[in-house]
N, C-alpha and C positions, 0 to 999 in steps of 0.2 A: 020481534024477529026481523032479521035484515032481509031487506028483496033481493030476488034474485037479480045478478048481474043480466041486463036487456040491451044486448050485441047491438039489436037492432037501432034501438034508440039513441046508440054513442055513435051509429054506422050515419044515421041519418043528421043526425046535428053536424058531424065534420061534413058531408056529403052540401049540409044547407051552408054553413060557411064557407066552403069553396067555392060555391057558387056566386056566394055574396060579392066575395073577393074578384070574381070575376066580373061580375058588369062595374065594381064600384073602378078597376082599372078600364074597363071598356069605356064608363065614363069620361076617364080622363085623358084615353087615346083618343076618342071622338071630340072633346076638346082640342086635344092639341093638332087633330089634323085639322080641323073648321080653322084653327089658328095659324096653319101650316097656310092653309091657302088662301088667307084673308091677307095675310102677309106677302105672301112668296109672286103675287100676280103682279100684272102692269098697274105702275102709279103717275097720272099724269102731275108733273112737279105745276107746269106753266103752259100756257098754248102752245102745241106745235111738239112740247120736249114731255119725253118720259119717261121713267124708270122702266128697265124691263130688267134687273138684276136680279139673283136669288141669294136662299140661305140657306147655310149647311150646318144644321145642329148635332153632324153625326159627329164630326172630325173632334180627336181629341187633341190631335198635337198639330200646330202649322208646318209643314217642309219638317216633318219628325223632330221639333226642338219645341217649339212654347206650346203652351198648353192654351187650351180654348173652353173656358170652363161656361164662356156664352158662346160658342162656338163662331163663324164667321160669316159676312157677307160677301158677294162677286158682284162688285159694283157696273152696269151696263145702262148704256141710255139710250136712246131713241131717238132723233128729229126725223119730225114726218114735216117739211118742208118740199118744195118743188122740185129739190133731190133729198134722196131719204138717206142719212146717211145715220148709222151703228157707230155708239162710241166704247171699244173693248167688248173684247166677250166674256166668258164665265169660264170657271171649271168645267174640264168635260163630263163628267159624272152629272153635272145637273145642264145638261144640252138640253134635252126634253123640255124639262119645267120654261128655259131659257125662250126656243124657239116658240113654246106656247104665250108666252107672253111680248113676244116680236108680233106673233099672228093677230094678238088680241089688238093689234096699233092697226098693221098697214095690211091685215088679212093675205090676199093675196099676191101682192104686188113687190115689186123685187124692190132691193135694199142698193143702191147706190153706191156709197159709200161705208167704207169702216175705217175707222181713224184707230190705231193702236200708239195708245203711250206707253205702253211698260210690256214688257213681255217674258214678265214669269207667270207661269202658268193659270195663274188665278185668276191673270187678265187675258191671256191668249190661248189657253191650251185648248176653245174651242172653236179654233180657227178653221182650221183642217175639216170636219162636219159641216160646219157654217157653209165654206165652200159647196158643197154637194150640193146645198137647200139653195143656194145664189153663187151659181157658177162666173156668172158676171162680175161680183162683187169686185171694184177697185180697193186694194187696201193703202191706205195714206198712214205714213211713217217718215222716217230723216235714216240717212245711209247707214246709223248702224243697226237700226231696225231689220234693216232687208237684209243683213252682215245673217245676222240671227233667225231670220225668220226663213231663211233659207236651209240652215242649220238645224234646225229645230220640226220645220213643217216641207221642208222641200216645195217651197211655194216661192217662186221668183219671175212670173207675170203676173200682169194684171196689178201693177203697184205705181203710186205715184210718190215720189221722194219730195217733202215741204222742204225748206230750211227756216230759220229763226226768224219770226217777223212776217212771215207770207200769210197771205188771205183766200179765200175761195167764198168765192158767193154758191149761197144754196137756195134763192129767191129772195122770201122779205130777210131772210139774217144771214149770216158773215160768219166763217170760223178763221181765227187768227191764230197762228201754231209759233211757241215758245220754246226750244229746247231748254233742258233741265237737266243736264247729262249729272252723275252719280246721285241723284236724289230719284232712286239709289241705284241702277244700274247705268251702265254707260248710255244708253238712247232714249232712255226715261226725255218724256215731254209733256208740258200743259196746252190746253186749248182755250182760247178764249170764244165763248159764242154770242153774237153780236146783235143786236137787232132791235126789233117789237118789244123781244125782255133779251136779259142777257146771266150767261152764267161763266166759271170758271170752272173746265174740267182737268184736273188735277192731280192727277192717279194717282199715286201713291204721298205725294207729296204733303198734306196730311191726315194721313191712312190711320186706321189702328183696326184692333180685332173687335168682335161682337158681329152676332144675330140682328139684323134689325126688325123691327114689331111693328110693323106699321107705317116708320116714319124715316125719315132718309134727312133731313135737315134738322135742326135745331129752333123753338119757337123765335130766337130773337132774327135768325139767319130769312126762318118764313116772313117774319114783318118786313124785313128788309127788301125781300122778294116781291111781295104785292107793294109795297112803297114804290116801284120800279127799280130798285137800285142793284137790281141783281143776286146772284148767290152764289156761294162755293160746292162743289158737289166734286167727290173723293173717288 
């Protein structure tokens, strides 16, 4: 004879699958935040210099056109030299995570400089906030930077204008400023940093998209870097 149908027992089995279903993604949230933020904090590349960028795995499309299926990095860096100076900032959506890992370098103590080579938003849009945390803050650019950043953020003190070939000491190392004009907007510039070690900041000049996981260089670029011979950083 067939049993009777037991509500119960079908009620309970869905009821233990959904549960399952629940911590086995709980799992893989709690991974991917532990990854979020093993990633996303301050990396010191060298003495003295450090990553303080983050990453955006939400964004689907860049500036609503290409797709981002590893989504993107906002490349920022740090010298804590005898002046401290910020090289670009981030998206303003991830300021937070940003300034947290500004504090995790120089904690307290105000930022000097900020050097802007590009100014779509990905590198500048968190300029304006910035300002508030370091009212002080000189921002260092070339005349059509300040064309723009005037336009954009209504910020026109507190700026020092380089041109092609100019230096500024910042104790033991040297920033030498490059214009680069349409690679790829018209005020686009590179920096070169000089010193103890030395690197190549390059903004967009060769950029592309993706998450980074850990690592901000390439292993043949790191050899290159402890060999003393420098590195390229995007």
């Amino acid at each position: 004879m067939r049993r009777p149908f037991n509500k119960r027992v079908v009620l309970y089995f869905i009821a233990s699958a959904k549960l399952l279903i629940f911590f086995l993604k709980y799992d893989e949230l709690v991974v991917h935040l532990q990854s979020n933020k093993q990633t996303d904090s301050m990396i010191e590349i060298t003495n003295k210099l450090y990553y303080v960028g983050v990453n955006d795995r939400n964004k689907q499309l860049f500036e609503g056109l290409w797709p981002l299926p590893n989504g993107v990095s906002y490349n920022s860096y740090l010298i804590d030299d005898e002046k401290v100076v910020l090289i670009d900032t981030v998206e303003v959506d991830f300021f937070v995570q940003f300034l947290e890992n500004i504090r995790e370098v120089i904690g307290d103590r105000k930022i000097d400089y900020l050097v802007i080579h590009h100014m779509e938003p990905d590198h500048s849009s968190g300029l304006a906030l910035l300002k508030q945390y370091y009212p002080d803050i000189k921002v260092i650019g070339n005349k059509k930077t300040f064309d723009l950043l005037s336009g954009f953020y209504g910020i026109k003190e507190n700026t020092i204008e380089v041109k092609n070939g100019e230096t500024m000491e910042l104790g033991k190392h040297s920033l030498q400023f490059f214009m680069t004009p349409m690679v790829h907007w018209p005020e686009t510039m590179m920096t070169l940093y000089k010193g103890e070690s030395s690197a190549l900041f390059s903004g967009d000049g060769f950029g592309c998209f993706g998450a980074l996981n850990g690592g901000i260089i390439d292993k043949h670029q790191y050899r290159a870097l402890l060999a003393g011979n420098g590195t390229l950083l995007f």
